[in-house]
C-alpha positions as CSV (number, residue, x, y, z in Angstrom):
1,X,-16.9,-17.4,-27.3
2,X,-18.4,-14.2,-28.8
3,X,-19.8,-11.3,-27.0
4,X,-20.8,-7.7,-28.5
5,X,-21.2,-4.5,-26.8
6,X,-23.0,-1.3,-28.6
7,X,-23.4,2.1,-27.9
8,X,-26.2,4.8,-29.2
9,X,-25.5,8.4,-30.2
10,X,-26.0,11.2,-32.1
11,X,-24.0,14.0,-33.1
12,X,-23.1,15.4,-30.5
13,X,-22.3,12.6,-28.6
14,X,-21.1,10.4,-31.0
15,X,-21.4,6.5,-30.5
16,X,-17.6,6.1,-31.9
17,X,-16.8,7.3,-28.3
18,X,-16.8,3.5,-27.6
19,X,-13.6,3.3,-28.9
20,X,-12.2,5.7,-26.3
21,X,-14.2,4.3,-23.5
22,X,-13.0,0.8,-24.4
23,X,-9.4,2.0,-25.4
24,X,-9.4,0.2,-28.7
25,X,-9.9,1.9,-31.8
26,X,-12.8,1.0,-34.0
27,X,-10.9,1.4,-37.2
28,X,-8.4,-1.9,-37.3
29,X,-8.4,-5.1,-35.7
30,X,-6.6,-6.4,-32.1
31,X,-5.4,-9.6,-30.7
32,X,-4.5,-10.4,-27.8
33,X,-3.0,-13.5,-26.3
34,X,-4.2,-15.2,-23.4
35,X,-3.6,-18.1,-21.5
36,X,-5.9,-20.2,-22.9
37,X,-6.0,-18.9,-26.3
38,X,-6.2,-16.1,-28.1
39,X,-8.9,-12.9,-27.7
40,X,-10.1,-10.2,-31.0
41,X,-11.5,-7.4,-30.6
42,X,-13.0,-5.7,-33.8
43,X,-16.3,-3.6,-34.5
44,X,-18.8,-4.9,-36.7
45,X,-20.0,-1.0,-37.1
46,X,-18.8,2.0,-36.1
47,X,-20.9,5.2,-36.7
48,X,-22.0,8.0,-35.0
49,X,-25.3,6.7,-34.4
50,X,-24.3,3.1,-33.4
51,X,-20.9,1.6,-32.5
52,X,-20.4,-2.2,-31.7
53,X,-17.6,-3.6,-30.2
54,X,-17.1,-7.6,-30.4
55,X,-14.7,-9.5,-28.5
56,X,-14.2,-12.9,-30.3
57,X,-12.3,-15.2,-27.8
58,X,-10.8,-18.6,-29.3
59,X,-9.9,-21.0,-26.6
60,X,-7.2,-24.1,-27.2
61,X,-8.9,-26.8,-25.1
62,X,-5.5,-28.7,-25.2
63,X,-4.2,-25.8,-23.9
64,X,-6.9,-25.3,-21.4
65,X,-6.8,-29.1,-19.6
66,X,-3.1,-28.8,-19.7
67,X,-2.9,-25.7,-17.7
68,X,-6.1,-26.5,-15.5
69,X,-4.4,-30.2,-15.1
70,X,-7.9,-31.5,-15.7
71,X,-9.8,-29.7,-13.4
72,X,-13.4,-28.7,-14.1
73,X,-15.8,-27.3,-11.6
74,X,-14.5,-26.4,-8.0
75,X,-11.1,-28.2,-9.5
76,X,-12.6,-31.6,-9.3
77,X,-11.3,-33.6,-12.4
78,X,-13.2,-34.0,-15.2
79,X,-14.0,-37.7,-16.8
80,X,-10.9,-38.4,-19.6
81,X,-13.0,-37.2,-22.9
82,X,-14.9,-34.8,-21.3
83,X,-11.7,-33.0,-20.4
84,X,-11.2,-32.2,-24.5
85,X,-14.6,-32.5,-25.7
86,X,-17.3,-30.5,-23.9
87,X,-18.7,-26.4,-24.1
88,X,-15.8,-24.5,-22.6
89,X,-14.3,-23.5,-26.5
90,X,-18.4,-22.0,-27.3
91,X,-20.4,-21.1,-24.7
92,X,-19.6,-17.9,-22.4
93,X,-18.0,-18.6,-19.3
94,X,-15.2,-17.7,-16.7
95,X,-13.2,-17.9,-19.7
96,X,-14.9,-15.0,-21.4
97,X,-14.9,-12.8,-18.3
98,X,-11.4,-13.5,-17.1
99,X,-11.1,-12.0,-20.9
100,X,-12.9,-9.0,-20.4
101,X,-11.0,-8.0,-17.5
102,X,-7.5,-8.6,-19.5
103,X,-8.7,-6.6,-22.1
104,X,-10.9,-3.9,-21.5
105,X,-9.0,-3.4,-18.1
106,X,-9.3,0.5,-18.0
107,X,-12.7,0.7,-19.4
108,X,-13.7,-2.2,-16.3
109,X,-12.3,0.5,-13.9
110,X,-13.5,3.4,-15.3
111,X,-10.3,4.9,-16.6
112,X,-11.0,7.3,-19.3
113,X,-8.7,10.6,-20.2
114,X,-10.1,10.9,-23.5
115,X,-13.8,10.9,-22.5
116,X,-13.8,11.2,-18.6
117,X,-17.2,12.8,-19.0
118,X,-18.6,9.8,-21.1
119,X,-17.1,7.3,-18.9
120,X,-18.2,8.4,-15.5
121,X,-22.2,9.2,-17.2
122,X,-25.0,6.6,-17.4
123,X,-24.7,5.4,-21.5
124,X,-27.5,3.5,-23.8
125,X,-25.6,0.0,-23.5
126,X,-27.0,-2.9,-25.6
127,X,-24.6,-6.2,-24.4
128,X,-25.6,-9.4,-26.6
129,X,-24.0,-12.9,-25.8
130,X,-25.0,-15.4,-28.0
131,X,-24.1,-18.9,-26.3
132,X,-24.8,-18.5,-22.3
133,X,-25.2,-21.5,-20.0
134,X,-27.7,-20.9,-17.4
135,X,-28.1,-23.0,-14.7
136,X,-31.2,-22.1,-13.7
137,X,-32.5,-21.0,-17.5
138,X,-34.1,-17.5,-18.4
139,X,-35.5,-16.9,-14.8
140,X,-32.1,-16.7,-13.1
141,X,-30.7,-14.7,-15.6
142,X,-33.6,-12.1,-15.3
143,X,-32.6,-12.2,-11.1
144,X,-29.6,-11.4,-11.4
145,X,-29.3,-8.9,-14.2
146,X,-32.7,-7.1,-14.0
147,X,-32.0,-5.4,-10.0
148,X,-28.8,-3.6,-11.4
149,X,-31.0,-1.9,-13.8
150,X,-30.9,-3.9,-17.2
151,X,-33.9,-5.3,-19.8
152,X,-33.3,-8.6,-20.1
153,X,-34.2,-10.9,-22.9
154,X,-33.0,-14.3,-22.1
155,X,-34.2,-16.4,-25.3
156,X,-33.6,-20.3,-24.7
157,X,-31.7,-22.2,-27.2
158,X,-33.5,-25.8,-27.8
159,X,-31.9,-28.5,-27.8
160,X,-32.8,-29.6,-31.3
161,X,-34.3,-27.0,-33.7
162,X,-35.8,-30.1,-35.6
163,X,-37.4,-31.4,-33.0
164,X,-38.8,-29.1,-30.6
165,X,-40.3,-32.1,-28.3
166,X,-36.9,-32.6,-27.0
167,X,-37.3,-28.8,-25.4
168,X,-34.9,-26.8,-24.5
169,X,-31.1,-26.6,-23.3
170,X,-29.4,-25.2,-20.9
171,X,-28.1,-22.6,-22.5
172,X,-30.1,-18.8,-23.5
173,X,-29.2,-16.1,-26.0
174,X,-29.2,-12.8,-23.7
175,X,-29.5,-9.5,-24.9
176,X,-29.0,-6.9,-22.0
177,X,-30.3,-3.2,-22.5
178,X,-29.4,-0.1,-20.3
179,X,-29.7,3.7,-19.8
180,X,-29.0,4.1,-16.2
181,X,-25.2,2.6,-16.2
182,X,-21.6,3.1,-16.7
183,X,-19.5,1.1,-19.2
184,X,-17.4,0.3,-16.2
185,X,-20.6,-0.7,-14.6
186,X,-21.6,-3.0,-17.6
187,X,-18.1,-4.8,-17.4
188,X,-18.0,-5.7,-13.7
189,X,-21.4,-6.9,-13.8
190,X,-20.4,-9.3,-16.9
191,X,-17.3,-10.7,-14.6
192,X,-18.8,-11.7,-12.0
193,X,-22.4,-12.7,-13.3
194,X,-20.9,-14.7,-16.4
195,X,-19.1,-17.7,-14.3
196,X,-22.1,-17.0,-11.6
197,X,-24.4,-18.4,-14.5
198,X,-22.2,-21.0,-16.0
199,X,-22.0,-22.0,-12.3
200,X,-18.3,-23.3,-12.8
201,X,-14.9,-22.3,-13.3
202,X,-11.6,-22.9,-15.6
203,X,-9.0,-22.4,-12.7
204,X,-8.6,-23.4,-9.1
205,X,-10.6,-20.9,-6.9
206,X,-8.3,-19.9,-4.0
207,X,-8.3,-17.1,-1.6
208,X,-7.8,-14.6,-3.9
209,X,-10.9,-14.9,-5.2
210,X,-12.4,-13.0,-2.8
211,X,-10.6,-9.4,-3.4
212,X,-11.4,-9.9,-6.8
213,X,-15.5,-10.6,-6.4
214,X,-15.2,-7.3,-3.9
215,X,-13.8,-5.7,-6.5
216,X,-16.1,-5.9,-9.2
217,X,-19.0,-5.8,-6.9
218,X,-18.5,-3.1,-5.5
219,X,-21.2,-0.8,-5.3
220,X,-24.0,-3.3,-6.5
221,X,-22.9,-6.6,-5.0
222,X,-23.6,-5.8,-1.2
223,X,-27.2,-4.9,-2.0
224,X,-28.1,-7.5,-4.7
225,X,-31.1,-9.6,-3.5
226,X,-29.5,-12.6,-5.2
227,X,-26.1,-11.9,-3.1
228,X,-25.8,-15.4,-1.2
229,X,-26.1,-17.3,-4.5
230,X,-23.5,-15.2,-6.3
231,X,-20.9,-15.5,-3.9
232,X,-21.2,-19.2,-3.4
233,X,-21.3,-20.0,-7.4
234,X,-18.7,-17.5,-8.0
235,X,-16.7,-18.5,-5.1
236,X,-17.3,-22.7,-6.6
237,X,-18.9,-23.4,-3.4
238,X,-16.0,-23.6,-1.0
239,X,-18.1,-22.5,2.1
240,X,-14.3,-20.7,4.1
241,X,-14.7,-18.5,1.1
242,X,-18.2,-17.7,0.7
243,X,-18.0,-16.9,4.3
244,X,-15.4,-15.0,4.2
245,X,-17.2,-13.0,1.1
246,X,-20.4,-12.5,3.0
247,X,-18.7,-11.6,6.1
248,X,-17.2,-8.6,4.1
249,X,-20.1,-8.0,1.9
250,X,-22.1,-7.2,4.6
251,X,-20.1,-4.4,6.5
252,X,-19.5,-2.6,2.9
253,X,-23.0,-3.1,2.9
254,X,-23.2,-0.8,6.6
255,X,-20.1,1.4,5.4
256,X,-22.0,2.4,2.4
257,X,-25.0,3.3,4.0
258,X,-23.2,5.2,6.4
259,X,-21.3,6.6,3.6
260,X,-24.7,7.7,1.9
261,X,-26.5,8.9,5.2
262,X,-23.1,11.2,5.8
263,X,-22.7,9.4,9.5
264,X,-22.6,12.4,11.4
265,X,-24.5,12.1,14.5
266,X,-25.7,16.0,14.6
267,X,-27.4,15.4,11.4
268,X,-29.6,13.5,13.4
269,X,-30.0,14.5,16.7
270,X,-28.3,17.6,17.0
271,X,-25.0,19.1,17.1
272,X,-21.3,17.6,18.4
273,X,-19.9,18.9,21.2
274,X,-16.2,20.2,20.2
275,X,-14.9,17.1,22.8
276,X,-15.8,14.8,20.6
277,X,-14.6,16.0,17.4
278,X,-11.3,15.9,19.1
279,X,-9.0,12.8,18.0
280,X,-9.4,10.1,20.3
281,X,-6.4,10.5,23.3
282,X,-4.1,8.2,22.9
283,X,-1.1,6.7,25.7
284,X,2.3,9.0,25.9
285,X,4.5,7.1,24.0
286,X,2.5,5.9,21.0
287,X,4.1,6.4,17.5
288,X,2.8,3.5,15.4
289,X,-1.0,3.9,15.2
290,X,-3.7,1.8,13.7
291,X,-7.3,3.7,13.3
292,X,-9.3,0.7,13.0
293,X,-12.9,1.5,10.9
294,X,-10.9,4.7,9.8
295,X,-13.8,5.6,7.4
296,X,-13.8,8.8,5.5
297,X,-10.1,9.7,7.5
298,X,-11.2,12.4,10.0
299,X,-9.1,11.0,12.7
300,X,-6.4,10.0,10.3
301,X,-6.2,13.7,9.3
302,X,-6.0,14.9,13.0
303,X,-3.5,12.3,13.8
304,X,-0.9,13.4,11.1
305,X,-1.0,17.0,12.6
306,X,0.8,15.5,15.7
307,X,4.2,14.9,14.8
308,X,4.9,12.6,17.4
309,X,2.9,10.1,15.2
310,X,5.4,8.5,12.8
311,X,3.7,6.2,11.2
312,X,-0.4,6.0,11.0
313,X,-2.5,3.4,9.2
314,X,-6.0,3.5,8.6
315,X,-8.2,0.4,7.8
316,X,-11.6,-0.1,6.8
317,X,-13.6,-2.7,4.6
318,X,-15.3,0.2,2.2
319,X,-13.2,0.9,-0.6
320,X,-15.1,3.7,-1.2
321,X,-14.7,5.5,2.1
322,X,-11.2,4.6,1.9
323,X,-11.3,6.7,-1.9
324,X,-12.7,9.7,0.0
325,X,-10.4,9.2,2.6
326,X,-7.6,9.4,0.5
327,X,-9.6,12.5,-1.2
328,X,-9.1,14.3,2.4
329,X,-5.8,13.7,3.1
330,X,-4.9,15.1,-0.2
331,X,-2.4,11.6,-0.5
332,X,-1.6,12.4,-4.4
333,X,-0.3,15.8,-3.0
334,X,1.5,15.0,-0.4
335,X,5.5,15.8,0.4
336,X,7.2,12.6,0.4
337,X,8.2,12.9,4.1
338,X,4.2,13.0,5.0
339,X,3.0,10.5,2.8
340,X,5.4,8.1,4.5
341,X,4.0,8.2,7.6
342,X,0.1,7.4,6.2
343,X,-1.5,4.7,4.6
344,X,-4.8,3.1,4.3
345,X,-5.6,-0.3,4.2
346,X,-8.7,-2.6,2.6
347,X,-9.4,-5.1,5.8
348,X,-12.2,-6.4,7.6
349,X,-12.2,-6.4,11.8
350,X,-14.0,-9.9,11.5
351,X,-10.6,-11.4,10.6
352,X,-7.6,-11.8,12.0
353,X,-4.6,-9.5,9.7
354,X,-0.7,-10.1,10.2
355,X,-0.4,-6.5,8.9
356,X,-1.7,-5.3,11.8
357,X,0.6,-6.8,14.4
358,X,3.5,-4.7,16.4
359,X,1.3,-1.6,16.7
360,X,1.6,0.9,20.0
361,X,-1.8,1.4,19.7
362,X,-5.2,0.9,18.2
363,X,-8.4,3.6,17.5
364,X,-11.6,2.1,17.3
365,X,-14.1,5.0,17.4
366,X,-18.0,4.3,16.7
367,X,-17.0,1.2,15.4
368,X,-18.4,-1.3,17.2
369,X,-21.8,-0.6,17.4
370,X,-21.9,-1.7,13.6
371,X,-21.9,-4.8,14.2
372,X,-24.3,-7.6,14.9
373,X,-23.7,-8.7,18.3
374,X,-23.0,-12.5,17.5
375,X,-20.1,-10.8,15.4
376,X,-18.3,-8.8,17.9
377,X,-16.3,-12.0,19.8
378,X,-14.6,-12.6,15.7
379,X,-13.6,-8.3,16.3
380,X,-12.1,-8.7,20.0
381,X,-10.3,-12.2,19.0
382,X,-8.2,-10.1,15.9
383,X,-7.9,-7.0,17.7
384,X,-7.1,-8.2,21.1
385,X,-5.8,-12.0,21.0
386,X,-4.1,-11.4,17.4
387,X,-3.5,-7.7,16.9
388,X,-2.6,-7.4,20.5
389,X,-1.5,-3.0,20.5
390,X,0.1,-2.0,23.7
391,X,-3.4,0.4,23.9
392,X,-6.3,0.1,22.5
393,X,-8.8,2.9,22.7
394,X,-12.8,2.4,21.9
395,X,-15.5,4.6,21.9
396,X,-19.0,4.2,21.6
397,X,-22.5,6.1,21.4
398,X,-24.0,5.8,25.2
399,X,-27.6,4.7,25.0
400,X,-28.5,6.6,28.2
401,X,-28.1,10.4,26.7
402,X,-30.2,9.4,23.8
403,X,-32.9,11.4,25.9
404,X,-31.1,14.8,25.7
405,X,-31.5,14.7,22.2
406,X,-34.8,16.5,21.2
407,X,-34.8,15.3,17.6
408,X,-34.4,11.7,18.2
409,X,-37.5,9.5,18.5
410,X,-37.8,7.3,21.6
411,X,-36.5,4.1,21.7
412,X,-34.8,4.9,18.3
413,X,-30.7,4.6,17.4
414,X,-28.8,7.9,16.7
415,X,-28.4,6.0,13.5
416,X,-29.5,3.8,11.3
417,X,-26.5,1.1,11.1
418,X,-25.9,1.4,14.5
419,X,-27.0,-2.6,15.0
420,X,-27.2,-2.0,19.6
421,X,-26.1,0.9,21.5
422,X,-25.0,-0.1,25.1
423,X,-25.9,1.9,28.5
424,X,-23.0,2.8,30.6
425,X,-23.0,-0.5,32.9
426,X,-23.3,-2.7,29.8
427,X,-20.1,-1.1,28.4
428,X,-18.2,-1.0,31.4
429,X,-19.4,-5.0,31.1
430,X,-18.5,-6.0,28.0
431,X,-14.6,-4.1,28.3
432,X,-14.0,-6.0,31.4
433,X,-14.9,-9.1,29.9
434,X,-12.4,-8.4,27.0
435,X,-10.0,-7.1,29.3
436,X,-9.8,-9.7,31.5
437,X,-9.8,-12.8,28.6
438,X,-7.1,-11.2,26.5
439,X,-4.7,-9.9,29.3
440,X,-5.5,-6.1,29.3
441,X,-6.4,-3.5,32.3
442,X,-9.2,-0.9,31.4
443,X,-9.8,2.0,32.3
444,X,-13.2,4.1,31.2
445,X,-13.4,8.3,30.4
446,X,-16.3,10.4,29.3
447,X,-16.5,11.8,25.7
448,X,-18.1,15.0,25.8
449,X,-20.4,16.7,28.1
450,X,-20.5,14.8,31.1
451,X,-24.5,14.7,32.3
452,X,-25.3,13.9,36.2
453,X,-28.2,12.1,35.2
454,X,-27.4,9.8,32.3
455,X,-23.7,10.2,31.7
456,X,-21.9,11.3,28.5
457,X,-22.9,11.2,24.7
458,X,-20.0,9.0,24.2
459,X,-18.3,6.9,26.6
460,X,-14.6,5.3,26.0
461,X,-12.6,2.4,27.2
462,X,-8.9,2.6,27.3
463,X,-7.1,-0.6,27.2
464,X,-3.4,-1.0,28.2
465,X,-1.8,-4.8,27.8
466,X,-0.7,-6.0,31.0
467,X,3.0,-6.9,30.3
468,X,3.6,-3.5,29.2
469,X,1.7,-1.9,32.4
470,X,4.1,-4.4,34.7
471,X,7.5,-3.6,32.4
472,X,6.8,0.3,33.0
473,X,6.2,-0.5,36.7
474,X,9.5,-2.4,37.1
């Protein structure tokens, strides 16, 4: 399998910068061993005009049945001769990408000290792979590549170049073409889009799978208009998983956009009142916090100033708002005797997380109004039946004081994510509902100014288990 990747320059910035920006040096030759075989990297040229890295990968297909056991797509086994001679040791597949990421790791996450500049900038990219199958030919590979900002030229192979009446083959010659992205960019896009296109994989796809496909697509998977069909190729159909992949997908999707709208609600219809910037009261007692949808850290950072918090975890799906989090609290600074009372935490509220069991309490603060309603029984179910915190605290924007706010249209949402927003009666609803399924008494306070008319900008539940209510009692 063979794959190149070029840069452009000039004098002042060089095109030999590749070498930094892929951490292998463009004057000698590397190997690199891998499970199935054995990966090269070398550059073809290497001038300050142009610089071309190629990655050479040579597969062992005794190797590769033996450590797959015979598995080919999805794990299903193969037919006996197919299992030793078919197109894994040519064409680019899961293979090749499963490569990349070994080998260009740091370049794949952006890690750059020689050129941080040149690795966090837009570069002129030119990516050529000269075996790709394509199920789905030359307009797939335009769908898929063409909204992350790359010219593609998907050139079928035919079958038989002496005779052309037998057409083509499955398989193109792409040459991809960029100004507008990263190298890291470039990489992740190639991991994830290479076995999307091959449309199988060499190993068993298990749970794990997951993390990685929200790793590499973050920041261009949630919005991609071809989303369903990459996460069910990539994920070799297995429906738990590609559910499991949307699911997430989707609320990166609203924490980016709330990321990117800066989800403040006086940016849109007017300023906070100093109540509500307050961290959310908690029950006497409470040591072990979870902040649940902790998003950029605000309450994290106000909960740490209160000593009689020992230990403090925030969670949210957005690995970016869990970067700027991290950015806030100053973490990488922090006196050992803080930092061991924080951490934050990649989850999603859809799904039920051991991690988050044995807590005193639970924050969720404008959370739950991001969600699509036929979504919020899968929240209450891991929060309440699974999680199950002594106290659970929720707030949400109240619907009824919308009409105080001079800058917000009628019948609009104080923000754009926010998916309902519930009057006071349909809040006091839903909490007793939850309360009474899942064994918990509620109890409901104003956040903020409270109006005589329509109430307070932000109302809040306050949920107590029941056993621990009746052990205090006793």
């Amino acid at each position: 399998m063979f794959l190149t990747i070029s840069l452009s320059g000039d004098a002042a910035n060089p095109a030999t910068d590749l070498g930094y920006l892929l951490h292998k040096h463009p004057g000698k030759a590397q190997r690199f061993s891998t499970s199935y075989g054995t990966a090269h990297v070398f550059y073809p040229e290497a001038g300050d005009a142009r610089c071309t890295a190629a990655l050479l990968l040579e597969t062992d297909p005794a190797a590769l049945v033996r450590r797959g056991k015979g598995k080919g797509r999805g794990g299903a086994p193969d037919a006996a001769l197919a299992q030793y001679v078919n197109d894994r040791p040519y064409a680019a597949s899961s293979l090749l990408a499963v490569a990349l990421s070994g080998v260009f790791s740091s370049a794949m996450r952006g890690v750059c000290a020689a050129r941080p500049e040149r690795a966090a900038a837009p570069l002129p990219l030119r990516i050529e792979v000269p075996a790709l199958p394509a199920r789905g030919g030359a307009p797939l590979v335009r769908a898929l590549f063409e909204p992350l900002g790359w010219r593609v030229d998907a050139e079928p192979v035919p079958l038989d170049t002496e005779f052309p009446q037998w057409g083509d083959s499955r398989y193109v010659r792409l040459v991809l073409a960029s100004e507008t992205l990263t190298l890291a960019e470039a990489l992740r896009h190639l991991y994830v889009l290479l076995p999307v296109l091959d449309d199988a994989k060499h190993y068993w796809v298990s749970a794990d799978e997951v993390d990685k496909l929200l790793r590499a697509g973050e920041g261009w998977l949630p919005g991609h208009p071809e989303q369903q069909l990459i996460t069910s190729r990539y994920l070799s159909r297995r429906w738990s998983l590609t559910r499991q992949a949307r699911e997430a997908l989707e609320l990166v999707r609203l924490a980016e956009a709330d990321d990117s709208e800066v989800e403040e609600i006086d940016n849109a219809v007017g300023e906070e009142t100093e109540a509500e910037e307050k961290p959310t009261p908690l029950a006497a007692g409470a040591a072990r916090v979870l902040d649940l949808g902790c998003g950029q850290g605000q309450l994290v950072q106000e909960l740490l100033k209160d000593i009689r918090f020992t230990e403090i975890i925030g969670v949210d799906v957005s690995v970016r708002a869990l970067t700027i989090a991290a950015r806030r609290l100053k973490l990488d600074r922090m006196g050992e005797r803080q930092a061991s009372r924080v951490q934050l935490m990649q989850g999603s509220l859809a799904y039920t997380d051991k991690r988050l069991k044995g807590y005193d309490a639970a924050v969720l603060s404008e959370v739950i109004e991001h969600l699509d309603l036929p979504r919020l029984p899968a929240l209450e179910y891991a929060v309440f039946g699974h999680a199950r915190p002594r106290t659970v605290v929720v707030t949400t924007p109240n619907v009824e004081y919308n009409v105080r706010w001079e800058t917000l249209p009628a019948g609009h949402v104080r923000h754009g994510d926010h998916r309902f927003e519930w009057t006071r009666a349909e809040f006091r609803a839903w909490a007793t509902d939850v309360a009474e399924r899942h064994g918990y008494d509620v109890e409901f306070a104003p956040v903020g100014p409270d109006d005589p008319e329509v109430g307070p900008p932000t109302q809040l539940a306050l949920f107590t288990i029941r056993a621990e209510k009746e052990a205090k009692a006793a």
